[in-house]
N, C-alpha and C positions, 0 to 999 in steps of 0.2 A: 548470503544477503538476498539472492532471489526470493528464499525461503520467508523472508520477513515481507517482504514486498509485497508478496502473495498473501500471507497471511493481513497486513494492513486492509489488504481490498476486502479479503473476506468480514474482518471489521467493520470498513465501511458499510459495506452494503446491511451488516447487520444494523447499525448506528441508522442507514438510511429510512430503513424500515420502522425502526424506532419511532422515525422522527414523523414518519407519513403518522404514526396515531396518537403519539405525545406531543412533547412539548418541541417546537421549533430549535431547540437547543441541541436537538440530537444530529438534526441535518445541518447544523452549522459546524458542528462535529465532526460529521460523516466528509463533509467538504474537509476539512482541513487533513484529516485524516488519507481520505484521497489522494492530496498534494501532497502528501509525506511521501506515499508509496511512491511518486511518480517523478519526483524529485532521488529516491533512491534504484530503483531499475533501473537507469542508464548507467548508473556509477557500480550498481552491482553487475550489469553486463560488460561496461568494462574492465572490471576486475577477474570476470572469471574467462576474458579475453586474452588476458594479459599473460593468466597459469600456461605453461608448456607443460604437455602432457608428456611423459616420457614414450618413447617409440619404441 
């Protein structure tokens, strides 16, 4: 789940860029798109908190 989180941002920021020379619809995009990610890191670190690794 880190994996997608990471990959969201990388999204965004492409969405962001977008948006700096299109249509304003991209960065409102790239915003939500951001809160996705950002809402899912905490729950994917503690998820992979939670794994016991074997010793």
């Amino acid at each position: 789940m880190l994996m997608i989180s990471g990959a969201l941002v990388v999204i965004a920021a492409v969405l962001a860029v977008l948006g700096l020379f299109g249509a304003a619809t991209w960065s409102y995009t790239s915003l939500i798109v951001v809160c996705l990610a950002a809402v899912l890191l905490p729950v994917a670190a503690v998820r992979r908190a939670g794994k016991k690794t074997p010793a």
